[in-house]
C-alpha positions in Angstrom: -52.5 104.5 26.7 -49.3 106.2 27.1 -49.3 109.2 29.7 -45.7 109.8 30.1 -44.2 113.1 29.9 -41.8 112.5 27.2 -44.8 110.9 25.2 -46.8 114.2 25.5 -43.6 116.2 24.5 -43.1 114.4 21.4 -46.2 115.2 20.6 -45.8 119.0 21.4 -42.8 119.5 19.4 -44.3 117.4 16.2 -47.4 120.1 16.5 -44.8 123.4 16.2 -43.7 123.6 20.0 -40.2 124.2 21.2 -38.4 124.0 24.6 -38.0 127.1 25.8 -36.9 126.8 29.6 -37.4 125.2 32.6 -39.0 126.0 36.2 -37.8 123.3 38.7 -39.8 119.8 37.3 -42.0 121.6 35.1 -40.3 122.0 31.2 -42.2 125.0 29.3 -42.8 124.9 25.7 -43.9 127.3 23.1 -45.2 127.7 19.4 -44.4 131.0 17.6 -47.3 130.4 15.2 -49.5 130.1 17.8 -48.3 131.9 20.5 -49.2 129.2 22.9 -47.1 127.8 25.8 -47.4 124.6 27.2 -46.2 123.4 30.4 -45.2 119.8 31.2 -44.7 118.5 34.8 -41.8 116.0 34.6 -41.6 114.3 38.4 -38.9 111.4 37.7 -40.4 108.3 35.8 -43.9 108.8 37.2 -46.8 109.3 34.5 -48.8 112.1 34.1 -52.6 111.4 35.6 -55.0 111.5 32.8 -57.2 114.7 33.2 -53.8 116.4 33.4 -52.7 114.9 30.2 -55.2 115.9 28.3 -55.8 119.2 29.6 -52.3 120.4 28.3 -53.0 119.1 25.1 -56.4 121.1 25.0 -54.4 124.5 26.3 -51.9 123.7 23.3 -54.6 123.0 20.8 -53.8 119.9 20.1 -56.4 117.0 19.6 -56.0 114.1 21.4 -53.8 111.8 19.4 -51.6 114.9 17.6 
C-alpha cells in the first residue's frame, strides 16, 4: 500500500481539494464545496505511518481508496 505524502495529495486534489498554503513541513489543503481542510505532513521522502494516513482522509471525507 502506498503511504506517501504525494500519494495522499493526489488523492486530495482528485476529491475537490486545493493547495492553499504551507506551515513549515506540513502543506494545507482545502475544498470550497466542503469547506474542509486537510493537512499533510511532508518530512522529506519518509512515508506517512498508517493511522495517520487514514485519519486525514476520514477528516477530509474521503473513503479509503478516493
Amino acid at each position: 500500500m502506498n503511504l506517501s505524502p504525494n500519494y495522499l495529495i493526489k488523492l486530495l486534489e482528485k476529491n475537490g481539494y486545493f493547495y492553499k498554503r504551507t506551515s513549515g513541513s506540513h502543506f494545507v489543503y482545502y475544498n470550497p464545496a466542503t469547506q474542509k481542510t486537510a493537512i499533510v505532513p511532508v518530512h522529506g521522502n519518509r512515508d506517512l505511518k498508517k493511522g495517520t494516513f487514514f485519519a486525514i482522509l476520514k477528516q477530509a471525507g474521503i473513503d479509503d481508496e478516493g
